[in-house]
C-alpha positions in Angstrom: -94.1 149.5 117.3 -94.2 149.7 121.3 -92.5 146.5 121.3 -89.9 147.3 119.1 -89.1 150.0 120.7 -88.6 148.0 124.4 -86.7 145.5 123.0 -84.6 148.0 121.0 -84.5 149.1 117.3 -81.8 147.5 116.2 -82.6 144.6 117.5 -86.1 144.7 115.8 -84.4 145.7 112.5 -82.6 142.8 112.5 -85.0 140.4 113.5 -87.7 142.2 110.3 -84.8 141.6 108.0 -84.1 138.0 109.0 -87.6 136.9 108.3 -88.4 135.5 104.9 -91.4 137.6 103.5 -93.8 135.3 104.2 -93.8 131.0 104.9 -94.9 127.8 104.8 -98.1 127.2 106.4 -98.2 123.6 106.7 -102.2 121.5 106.4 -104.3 122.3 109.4 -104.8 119.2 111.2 -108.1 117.4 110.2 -109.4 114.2 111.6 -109.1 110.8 109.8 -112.4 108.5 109.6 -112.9 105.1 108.7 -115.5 103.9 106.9 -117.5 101.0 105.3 -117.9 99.1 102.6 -120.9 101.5 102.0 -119.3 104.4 103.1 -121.0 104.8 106.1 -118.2 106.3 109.3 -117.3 103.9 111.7 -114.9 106.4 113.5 -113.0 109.4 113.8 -109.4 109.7 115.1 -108.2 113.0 115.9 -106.3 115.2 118.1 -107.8 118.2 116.7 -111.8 117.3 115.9 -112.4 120.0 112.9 -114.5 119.8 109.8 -113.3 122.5 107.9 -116.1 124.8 105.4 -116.6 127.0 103.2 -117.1 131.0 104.2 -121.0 130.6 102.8 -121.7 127.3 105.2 -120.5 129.6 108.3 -124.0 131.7 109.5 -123.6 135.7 108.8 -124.3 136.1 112.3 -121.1 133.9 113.3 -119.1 136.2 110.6 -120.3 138.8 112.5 -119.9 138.3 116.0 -116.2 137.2 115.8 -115.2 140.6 114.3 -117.2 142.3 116.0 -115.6 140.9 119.5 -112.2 140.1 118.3 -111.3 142.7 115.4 -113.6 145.9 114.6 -111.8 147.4 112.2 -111.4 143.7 110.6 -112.1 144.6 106.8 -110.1 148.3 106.9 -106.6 147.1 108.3 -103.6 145.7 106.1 -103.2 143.1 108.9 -101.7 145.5 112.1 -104.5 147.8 113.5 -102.4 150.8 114.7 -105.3 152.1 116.4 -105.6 149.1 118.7 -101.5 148.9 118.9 -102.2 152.6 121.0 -105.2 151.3 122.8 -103.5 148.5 124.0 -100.2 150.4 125.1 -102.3 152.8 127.1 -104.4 150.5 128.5 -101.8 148.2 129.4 -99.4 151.7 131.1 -102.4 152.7 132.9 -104.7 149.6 134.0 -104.4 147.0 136.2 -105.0 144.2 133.6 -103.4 143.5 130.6 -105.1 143.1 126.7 -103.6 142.3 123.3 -104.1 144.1 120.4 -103.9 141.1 117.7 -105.9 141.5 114.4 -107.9 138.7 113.4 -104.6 138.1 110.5 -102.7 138.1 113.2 -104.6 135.9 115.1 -104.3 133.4 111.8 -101.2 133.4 111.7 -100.0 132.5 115.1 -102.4 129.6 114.5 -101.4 128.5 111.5 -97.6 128.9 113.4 -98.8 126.6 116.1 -100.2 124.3 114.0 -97.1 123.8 112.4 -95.1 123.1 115.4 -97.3 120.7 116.5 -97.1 118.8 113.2 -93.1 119.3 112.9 -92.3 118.6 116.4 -91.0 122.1 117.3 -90.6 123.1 120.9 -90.9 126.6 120.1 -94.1 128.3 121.5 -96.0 130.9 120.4 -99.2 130.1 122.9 -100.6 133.7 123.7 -98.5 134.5 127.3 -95.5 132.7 126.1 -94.8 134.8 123.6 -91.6 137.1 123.3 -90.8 140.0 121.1 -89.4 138.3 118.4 -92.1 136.1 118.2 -94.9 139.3 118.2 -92.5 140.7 115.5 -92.9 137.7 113.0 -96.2 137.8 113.5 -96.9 141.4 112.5 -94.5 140.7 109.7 -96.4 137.3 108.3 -99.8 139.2 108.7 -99.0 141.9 106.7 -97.5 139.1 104.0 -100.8 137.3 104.4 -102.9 140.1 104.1 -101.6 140.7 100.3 -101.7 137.0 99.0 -105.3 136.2 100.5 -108.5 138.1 100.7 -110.1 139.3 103.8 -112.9 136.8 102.9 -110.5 133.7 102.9 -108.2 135.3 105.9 -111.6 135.1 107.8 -112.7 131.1 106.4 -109.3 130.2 107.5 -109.7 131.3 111.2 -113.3 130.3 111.6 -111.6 126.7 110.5 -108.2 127.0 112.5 -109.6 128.3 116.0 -109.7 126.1 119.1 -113.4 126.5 120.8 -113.1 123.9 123.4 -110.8 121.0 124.1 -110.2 119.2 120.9 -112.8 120.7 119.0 -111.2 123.2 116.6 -113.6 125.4 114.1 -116.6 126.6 114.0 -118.0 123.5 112.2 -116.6 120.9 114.6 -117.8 123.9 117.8 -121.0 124.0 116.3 -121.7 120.3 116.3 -120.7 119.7 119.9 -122.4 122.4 121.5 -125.9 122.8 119.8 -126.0 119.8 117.5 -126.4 122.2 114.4 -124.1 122.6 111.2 -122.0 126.0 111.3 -124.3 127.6 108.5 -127.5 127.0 110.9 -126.6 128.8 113.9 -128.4 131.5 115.3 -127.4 134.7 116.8 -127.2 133.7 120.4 -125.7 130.7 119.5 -123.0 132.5 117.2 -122.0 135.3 120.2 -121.3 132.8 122.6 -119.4 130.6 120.0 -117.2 134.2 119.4 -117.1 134.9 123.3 -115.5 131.4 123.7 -112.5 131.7 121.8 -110.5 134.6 124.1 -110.6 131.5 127.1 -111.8 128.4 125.8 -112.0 126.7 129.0 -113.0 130.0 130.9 -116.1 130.5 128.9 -117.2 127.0 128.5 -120.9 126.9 129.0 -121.0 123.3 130.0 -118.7 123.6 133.0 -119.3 127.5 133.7 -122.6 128.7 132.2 -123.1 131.4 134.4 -119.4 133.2 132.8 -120.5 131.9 129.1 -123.6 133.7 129.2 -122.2 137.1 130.7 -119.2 136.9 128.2 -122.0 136.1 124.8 -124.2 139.3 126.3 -121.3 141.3 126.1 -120.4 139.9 122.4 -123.9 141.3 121.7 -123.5 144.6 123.0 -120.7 144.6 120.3 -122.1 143.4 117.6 -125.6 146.0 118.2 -122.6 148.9 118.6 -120.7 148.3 115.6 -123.7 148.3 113.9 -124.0 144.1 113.0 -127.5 143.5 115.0 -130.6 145.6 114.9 -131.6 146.7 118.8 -134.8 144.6 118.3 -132.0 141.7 117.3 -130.3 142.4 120.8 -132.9 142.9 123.3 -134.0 139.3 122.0 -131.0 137.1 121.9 -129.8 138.7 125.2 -133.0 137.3 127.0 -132.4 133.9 125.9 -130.6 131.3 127.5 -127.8 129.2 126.5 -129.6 126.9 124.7 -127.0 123.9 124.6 -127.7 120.6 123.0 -124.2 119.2 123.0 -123.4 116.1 120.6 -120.3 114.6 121.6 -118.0 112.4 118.7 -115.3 110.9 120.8 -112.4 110.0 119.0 -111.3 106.7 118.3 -112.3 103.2 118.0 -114.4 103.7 121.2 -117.2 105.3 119.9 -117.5 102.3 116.6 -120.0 99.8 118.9 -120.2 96.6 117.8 -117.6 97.8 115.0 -114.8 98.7 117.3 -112.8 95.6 117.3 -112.9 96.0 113.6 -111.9 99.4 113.8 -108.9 98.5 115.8 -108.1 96.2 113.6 -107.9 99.0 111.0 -105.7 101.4 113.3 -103.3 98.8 113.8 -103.2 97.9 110.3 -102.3 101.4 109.9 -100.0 102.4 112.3 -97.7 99.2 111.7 -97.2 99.8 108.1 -94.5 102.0 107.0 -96.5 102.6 104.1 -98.0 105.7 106.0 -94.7 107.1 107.5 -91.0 106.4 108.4 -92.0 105.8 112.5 -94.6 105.1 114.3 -94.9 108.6 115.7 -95.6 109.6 111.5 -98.0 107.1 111.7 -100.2 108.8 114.6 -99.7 111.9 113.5 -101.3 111.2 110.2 -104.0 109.2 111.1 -104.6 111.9 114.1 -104.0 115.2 112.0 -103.5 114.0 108.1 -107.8 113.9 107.3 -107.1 110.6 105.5 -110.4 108.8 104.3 -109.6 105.1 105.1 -112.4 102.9 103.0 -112.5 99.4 104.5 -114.3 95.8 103.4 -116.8 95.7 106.5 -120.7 94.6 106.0 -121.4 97.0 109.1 -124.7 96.2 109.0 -124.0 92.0 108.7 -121.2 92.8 111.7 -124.1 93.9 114.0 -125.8 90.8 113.3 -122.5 89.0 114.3 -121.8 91.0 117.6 -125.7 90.4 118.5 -125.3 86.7 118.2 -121.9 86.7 119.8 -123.5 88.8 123.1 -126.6 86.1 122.8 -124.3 83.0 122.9 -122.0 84.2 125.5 -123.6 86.9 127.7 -121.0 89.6 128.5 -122.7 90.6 131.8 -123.0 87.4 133.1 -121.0 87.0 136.5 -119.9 83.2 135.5 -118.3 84.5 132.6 -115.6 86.7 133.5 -113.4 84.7 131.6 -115.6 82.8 128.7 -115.8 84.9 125.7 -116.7 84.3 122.4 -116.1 85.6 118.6 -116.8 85.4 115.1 -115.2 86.9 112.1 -116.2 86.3 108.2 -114.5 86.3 105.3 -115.4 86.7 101.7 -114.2 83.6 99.0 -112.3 85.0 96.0 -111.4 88.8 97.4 -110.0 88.0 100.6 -112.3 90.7 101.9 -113.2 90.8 106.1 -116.8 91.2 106.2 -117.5 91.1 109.8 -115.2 91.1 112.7 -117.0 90.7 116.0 -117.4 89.5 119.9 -119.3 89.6 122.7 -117.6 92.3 125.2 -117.5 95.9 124.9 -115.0 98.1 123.4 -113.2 99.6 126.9 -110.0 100.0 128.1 -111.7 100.5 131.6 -111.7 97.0 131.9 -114.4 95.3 134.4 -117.0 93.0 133.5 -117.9 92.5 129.5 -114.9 95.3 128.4 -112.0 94.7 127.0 -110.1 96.0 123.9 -108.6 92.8 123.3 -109.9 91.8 119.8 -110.3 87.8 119.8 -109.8 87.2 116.0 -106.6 88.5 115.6 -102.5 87.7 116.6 -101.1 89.8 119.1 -99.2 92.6 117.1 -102.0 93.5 115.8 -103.8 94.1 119.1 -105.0 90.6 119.5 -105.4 87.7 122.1 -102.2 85.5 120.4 -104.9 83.1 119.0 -106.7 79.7 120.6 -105.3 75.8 120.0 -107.4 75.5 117.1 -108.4 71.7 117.9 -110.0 69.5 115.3 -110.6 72.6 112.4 -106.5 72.0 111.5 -108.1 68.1 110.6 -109.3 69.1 107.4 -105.2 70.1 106.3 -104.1 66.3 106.9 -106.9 64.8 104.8 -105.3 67.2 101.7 -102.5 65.7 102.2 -103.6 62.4 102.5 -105.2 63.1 99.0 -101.9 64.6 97.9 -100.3 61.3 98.1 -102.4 59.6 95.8 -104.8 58.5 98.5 -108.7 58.8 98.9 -111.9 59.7 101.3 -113.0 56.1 101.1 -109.8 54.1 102.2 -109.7 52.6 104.9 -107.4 53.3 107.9 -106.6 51.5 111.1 -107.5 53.8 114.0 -106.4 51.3 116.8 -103.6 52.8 117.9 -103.5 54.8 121.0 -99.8 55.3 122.4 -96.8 56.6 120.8 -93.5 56.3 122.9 -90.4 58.4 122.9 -88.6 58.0 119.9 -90.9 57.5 117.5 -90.2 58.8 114.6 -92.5 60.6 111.5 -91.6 61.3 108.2 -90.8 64.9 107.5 -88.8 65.2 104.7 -88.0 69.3 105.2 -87.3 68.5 108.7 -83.2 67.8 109.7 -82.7 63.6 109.1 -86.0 63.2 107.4 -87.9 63.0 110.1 -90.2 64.2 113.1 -89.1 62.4 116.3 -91.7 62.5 119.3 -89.7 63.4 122.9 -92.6 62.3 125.4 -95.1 59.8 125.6 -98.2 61.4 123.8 -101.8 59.7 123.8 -103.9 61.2 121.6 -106.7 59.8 122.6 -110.7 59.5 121.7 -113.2 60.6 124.1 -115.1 57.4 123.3 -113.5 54.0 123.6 -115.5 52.6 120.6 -113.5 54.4 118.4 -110.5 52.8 118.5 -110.8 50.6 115.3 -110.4 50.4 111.9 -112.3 53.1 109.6 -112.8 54.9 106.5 -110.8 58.1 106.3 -114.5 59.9 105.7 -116.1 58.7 108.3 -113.2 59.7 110.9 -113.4 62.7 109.6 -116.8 63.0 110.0 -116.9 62.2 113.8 -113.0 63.6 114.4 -111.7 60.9 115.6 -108.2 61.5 116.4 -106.7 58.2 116.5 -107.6 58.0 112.9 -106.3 61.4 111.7 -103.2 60.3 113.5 -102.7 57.4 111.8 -103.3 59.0 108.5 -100.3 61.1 109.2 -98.1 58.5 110.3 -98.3 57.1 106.4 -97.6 60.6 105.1 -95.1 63.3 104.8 -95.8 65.8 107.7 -94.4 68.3 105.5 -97.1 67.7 103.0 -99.4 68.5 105.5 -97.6 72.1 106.9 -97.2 73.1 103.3 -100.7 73.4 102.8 -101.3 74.9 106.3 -98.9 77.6 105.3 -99.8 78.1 102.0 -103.7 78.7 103.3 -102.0 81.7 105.4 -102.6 79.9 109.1 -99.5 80.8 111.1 -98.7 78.6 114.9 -98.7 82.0 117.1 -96.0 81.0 119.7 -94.0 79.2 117.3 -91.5 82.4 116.4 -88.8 84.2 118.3 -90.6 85.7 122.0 -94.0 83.9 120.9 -94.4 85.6 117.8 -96.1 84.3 114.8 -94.0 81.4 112.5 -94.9 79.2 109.6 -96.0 75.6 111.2 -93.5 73.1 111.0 -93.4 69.3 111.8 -91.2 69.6 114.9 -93.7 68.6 117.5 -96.4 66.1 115.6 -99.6 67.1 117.8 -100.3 69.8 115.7 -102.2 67.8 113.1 -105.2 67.5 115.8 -105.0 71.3 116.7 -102.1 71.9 119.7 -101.0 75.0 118.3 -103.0 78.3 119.2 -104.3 80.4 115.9 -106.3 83.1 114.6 -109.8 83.0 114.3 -109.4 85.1 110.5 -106.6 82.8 109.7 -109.0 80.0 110.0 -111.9 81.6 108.4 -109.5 83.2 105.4 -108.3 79.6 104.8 -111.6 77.8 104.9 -112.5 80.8 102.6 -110.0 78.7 99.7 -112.1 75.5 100.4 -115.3 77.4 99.3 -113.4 78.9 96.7 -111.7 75.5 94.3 -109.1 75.9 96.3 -108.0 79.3 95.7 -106.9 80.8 98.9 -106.8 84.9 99.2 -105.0 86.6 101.4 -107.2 88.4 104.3 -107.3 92.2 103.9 -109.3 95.0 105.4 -109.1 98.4 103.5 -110.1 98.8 100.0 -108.7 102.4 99.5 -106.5 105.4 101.7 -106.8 109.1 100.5 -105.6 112.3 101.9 -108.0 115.6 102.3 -105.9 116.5 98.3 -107.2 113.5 97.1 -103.3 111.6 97.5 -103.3 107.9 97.5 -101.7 105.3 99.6 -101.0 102.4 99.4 -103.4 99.5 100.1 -103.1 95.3 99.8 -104.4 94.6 96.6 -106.6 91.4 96.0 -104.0 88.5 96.1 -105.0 85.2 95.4 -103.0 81.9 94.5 -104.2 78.2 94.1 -103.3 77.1 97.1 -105.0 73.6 96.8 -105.7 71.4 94.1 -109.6 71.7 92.9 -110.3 68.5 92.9 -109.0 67.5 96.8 -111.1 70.2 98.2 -114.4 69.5 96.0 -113.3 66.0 98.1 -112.7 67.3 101.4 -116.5 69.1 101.0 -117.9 66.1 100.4 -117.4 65.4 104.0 -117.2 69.0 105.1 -120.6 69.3 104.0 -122.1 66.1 105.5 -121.0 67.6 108.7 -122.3 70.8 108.4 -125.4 69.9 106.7 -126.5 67.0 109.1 -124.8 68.2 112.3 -125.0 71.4 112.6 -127.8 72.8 110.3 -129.5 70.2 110.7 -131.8 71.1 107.4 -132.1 75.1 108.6 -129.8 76.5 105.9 -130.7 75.5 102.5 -127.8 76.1 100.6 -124.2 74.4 100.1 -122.3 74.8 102.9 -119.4 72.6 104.5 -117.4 73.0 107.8 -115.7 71.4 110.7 -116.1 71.5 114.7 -113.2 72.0 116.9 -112.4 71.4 121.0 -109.4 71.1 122.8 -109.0 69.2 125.8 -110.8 70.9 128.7 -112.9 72.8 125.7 -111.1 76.1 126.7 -111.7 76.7 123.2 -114.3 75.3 121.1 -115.2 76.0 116.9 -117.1 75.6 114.3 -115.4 77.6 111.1 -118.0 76.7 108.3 -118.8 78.1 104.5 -120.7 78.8 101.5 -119.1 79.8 98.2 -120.0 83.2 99.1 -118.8 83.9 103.0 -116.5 81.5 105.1 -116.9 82.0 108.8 -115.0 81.1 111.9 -116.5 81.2 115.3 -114.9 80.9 118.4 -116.2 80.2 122.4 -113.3 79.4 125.0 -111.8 81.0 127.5 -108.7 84.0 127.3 -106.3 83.6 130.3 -107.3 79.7 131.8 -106.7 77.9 128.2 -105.3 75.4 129.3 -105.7 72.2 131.0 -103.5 73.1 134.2 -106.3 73.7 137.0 -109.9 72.0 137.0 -111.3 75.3 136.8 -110.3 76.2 133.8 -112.5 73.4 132.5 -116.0 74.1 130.7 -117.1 70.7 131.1 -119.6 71.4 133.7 -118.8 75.0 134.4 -120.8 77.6 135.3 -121.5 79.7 131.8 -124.1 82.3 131.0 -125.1 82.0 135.1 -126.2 78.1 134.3 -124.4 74.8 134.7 -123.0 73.7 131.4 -123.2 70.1 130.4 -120.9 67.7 131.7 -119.6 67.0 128.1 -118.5 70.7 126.6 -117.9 70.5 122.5 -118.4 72.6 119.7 -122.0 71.8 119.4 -122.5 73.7 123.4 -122.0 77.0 122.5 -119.3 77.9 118.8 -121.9 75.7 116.5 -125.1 77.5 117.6 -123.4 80.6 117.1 -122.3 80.0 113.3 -125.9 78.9 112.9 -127.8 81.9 114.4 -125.7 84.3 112.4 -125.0 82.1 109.0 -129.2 81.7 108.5 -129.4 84.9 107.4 -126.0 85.8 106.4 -125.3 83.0 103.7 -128.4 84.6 102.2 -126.4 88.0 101.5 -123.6 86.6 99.2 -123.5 83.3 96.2 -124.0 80.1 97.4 -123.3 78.1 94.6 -122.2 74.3 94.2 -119.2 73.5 96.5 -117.8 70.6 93.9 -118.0 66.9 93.8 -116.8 64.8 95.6 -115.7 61.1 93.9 -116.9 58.6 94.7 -115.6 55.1 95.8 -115.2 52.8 93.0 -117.8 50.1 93.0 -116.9 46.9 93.7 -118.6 43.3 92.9 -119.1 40.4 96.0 -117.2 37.7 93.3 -114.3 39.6 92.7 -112.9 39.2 96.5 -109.2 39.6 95.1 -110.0 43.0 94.2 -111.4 44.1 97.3 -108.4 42.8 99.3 -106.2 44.2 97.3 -108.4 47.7 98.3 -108.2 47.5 101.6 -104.3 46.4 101.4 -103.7 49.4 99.8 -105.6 51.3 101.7 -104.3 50.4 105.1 -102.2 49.2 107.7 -100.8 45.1 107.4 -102.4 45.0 110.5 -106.0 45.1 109.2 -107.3 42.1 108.5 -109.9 41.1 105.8 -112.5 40.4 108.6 -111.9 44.0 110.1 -112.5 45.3 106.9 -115.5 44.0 106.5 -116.7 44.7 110.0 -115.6 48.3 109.9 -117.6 48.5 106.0 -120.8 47.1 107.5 -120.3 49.3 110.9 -120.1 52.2 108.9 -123.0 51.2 106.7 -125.3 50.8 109.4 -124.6 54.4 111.1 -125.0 56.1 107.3 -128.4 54.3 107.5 -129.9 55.3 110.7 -127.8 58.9 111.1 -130.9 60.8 109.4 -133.6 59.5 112.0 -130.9 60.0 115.2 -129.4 62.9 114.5 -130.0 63.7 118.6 -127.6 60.9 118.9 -125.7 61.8 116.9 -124.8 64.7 118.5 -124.6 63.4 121.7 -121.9 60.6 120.1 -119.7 63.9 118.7 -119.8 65.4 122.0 -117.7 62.5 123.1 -115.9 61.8 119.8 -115.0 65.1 119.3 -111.8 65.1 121.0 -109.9 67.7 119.1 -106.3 68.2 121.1 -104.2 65.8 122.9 -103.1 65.5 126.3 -101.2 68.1 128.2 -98.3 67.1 127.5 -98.6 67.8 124.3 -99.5 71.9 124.6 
């Protein structure tokens, strides 16, 4: 009335009339959390941390001591106290200082008005100060509106809910929790007066930073609540000799406070806040995951991902001084969902940066807050032997491995490329690490010791586009090959991508490895299972999608080798279940693999290094280097660090999912000493004119003699892949 009066009747009139009878109060902001597979929270995002509850889960003495400090007459007003209109007015004419006379409805509403301009964008203010006339007149209109559609019981829930207590922790629930570590409906009187004393000056009254204020402010809160008649005396003279009693429990918001799942958990938010699926821009998109309470239900094992990021922290320590730029990762996917079941690596979730923090996640492309990928070396092999099996060839051909120089010019059949044809611009060696190599071979047996001479040669009698079709269709994109280094299917142009020149994803690996323990049938990777609102509102999530991206039979092929290589060279008789994978290490081994399955989990772990990955300065090298505060061996592979870390995770993990039969493989065709016809008209067949009948038979009796003797040196063995496994050509190539 005062105010109506100073700004001027008519004026007031007008502005009463204007106002609709009441409005819209848009959904108090909640936060969104993420959570498991089992439901278990992984994080909360928020701007406003509130758990809203119910009037009976708020303690009697919290009810209590806010009206008793910010609203007496609370439960006998219509929503305007005139009695505290005068009070104010004289108070105000008379005193030095200035108070309010705002009833708790009141209170509500410029809260719930606030709210809403926060979520609409509005640059209106009605921040206690700031206010005008016309904004004190709307109020007093909407309370008395509010006070006929809700209940003084509900009026009251809804503040208790709304409030802000202390920087982003809004309601009592949310207060509760920070301060004393207790649910809303557990705390005590003391607790409760100072919780009500806090809400006049948040920041004021805050008894972390000023406990001295805090405690006189909840004494005084007590003396009102024992004269309005809400405490016994006994009550008083007790909880006004106690102390503050704090036992704050902070929940940052964020993917900071996930642990070992934060890299997942970013993951997620990106996921989220690039798909238009939850609103028009990107600003909609924060705003509901920051304010919208959405439940976000996700694929990860949380418990299996600590397992990972243990074994990623043990095979790369984060805190060592030598490895400031080595890092490591592993991610896993689930055959026949598509599912990510662990996303992990060995720093720390910190945008502070310094040693061992980053909140760069490894596993993922760029756009989705990820490193850009790592030349993927000898794991892109296995896509070339498909394609040799496409064309009608097979695992036990043989294949002339000789050749060790291609010049400018030369030109590779690519039938979806312009002219037919993939032409190399600059002399490129892809050479072997071990001279003894360079011979003829049985297209298994290169395989199996990655020799790149030989999967070269393989491709020079196919279709490179055979070979990208199946890359693509397994969901592996080249990461620099699009417009500004974006993601791009791969193409033929530049032929060194069959032995791994071209940087990918560590889940693009691991989802399309996932098709080989799966017949063939490649799903598409996907992190969140389900989306829902605090009303129960769906969104919209990737569904299971699956295709046959490979034929059955040439991958129960392919993990006939797959497996021999897993099995003997890596397991080495530790896991004892099907499983199948291949190593991978570019020049320099700036980025070493091993992406390896069962029918149950495919995954793909990673060791390199993030900004020297390549080849330009010797040290960038890990041949040698200093890793984990020791010299590294002067040969770095797969097998130094990426292979032991598959192994130390996959014992237990294959364990957790199927592990059923991974096919069979066929077998060679037996062939009789007197039919010599026959077996020249194999190996004709089967390779170049080049091979002669003699080479043949060396290569057959070679190969013979290292199936025989590769059980009792398998030592050897591993020392001979260090060398052999020369995943990525030279430089020039990159």
């Amino acid at each position: 009335m005062a105010a109506i009066a100073k700004s001027g009747l008519t004026t007031g009139n007008n502005i009463v009339s204007a106002l609709p009878s009441s409005f819209e109060a848009l959904p108090i902001s909640e936060p969104s959390t993420i959570v498991d597979a089992e439901g278990k929270e992984i994080a909360k995002f928020y701007e406003q941390n509130r758990q809203p509850v119910k009037l009976d889960d708020i303690s009697p003495f919290m009810r209590k001591a806010i009206v008793s400090v910010e609203d007496e007459r609370f439960y006998e007003h219509k929503g305007i106290d005139p009695q505290g209109i005068a009070r104010a007015v004289v108070g105000n004419l008379t005193g030095s200082s200035r108070s309010g006379a705002s009833t708790l409805t009141q209170q509500y509403v410029n809260n719930l008005l606030v709210n809403n301009q926060e979520l609409t964008g509005s640059e209106e203010s009605t921040i206690s100060g700031q206010k005008d006339y016309a904004d004190k007149i709307r109020e007093l209109k909407y309370a008395v509106s509010i006070e006929k559609e809700m209940s003084k019981d509900e009026i009251l829930e809804g503040y208790l809910n709304l409030v802000l207590f202390s920087g982003r922790e809004y309601g009592v629930q949310a207060a509760a929790q920070y301060f004393y570590s207790v649910d809303a409906k557990d705390l005590n009187l003391q607790q409760s007066a100072m919780l009500a004393g806090m809400v006049q000056l948040p920041n004021v009254y805050n008894p972390i930073n000023n406990p001295e204020r805090s405690l006189d402010r909840r004494n005084k809160v007590l003396g009102n609540m024992l004269r309005a008649g809400a405490i016994t005396k006994a009550e008083y003279d007790k909880a006004v000799k106690s102390d503050l009693e704090l036992d704050p429990s902070r929940s940052p918001s964020g993917c900071i406070a996930a642990a070992d799942n934060a890299y997942f958990c970013d993951y997620v938010t990106n996921l989220i806040l690039t798909d238009d699926a939850y609103g028009e821009t990107k600003q909609d998109r924060e705003n509901l995951l920051y304010r919208g309470g959405l439940t976000i239900k996700t694929t990860l094992n949380s418990k299996l991902n600590k397992k990972a990021a243990k074994d990623a922290r043990k095979a790369i320590d984060p805190k060592a001084k030598s490895n400031k730029d080595v890092f490591s990762s592993i991610v896993s996917v689930e055959p026949g969902t598509g599912n990510i079941l662990t996303m992990a690596q060995n720093t720390t979730y910190d945008p502070s940066g310094g040693l061992g923090n980053t909140v760069i996640n490894f596993a993922v492309e760029r756009s989705l807050g990820g490193a850009g990928g790592f030349q993927g070396g000898s794991t892109m092999k296995p896509y070339t032997t498909l394609a040799w099996l496409k064309e009608g060839h097979n695992m036990w051909d043989t294949i002339n491995a000789r050749k060790q120089t291609f010049q400018p010019g030369h030109k590779f059949k690519a039938s979806c490329m312009p002219g037919g044809t993939a032409t190399i611009g600059a002399p490129w060696e892809p050479k072997n690490a071990s001279r003894g190599f360079y011979r003829s071979m049985k297209v298994d047996y290169g395989l199996y010791w990655s020799i790149n001479s030989a999967t070269v040669q393989e491709a020079a009698k196919l279709d490179l586009c055979n070979i990208t079709d199946y890359i693509n269709a397994l969901g592996v994109k080249a990461q620099d090959a699009g417009e500004n280094g974006t993601p791009a299917d791969f193409t033929p142009s530049n032929p060194s991508f069959i032995i791994g020149s071209e940087k990918i994803t560590p889940l693009s690996q691991a989802a399309a490895f996932a098709a080989f323990a799966n017949k063939g049938e490649f799903c598409e990777p996907r992190a969140l299972t389900s989306v829902t609102d605090r009303d129960g509102n769906s969104y919209k999530v990737k569904k299971t999608t699956c295709s046959q991206a490979v034929e059955e039979q040439y991958v129960s092929d392919l993990n006939g080798t797959l497996s021999r290589i897993a099995k003997t060279r890596v397991a080495k008789g530790s896991i004892d279940v099907p499983i199948a994978g291949k190593t991978g290490t570019n020049n320099g081994a700036t980025s070493t693999w091993f992406v390896g399955y069962t029918s149950g989990i495919s995954t793909a772990s990673w060791v390199g290094r993030l900004k020297g990955q390549g080849e330009d300065r010797e040290e960038n090298l890990m041949h040698g280097a200093m890793i984990n505060d020791q010299r590294a061996p002067s040969m770095v592979d797969s097998s130094t660090y990426a292979a032991p870390l598959w192994l130390d995770f996959m014992q237990e993990a294959v364990y957790d999912y199927p592990h059923e039969s991974l096919g069979s493989a066929r077998k060679a065709p037996v062939v009789k000493k007197k039919e010599p016809a026959e077996d020249s008209t194999e190996d004709s067949k089967s390779d170049s004119k080049e091979d002669s009948k003699s080479d043949s038979k060396k290569e057959s009796s070679s190969e013979s003699k290292s199936d025989e003797k590769e059980s009792k040196k398998e030592s050897k063995s591993e020392s001979k892949e260090s060398k052999s496994d020369s995943e990525k050509e030279s430089k020039s190539d990159d």
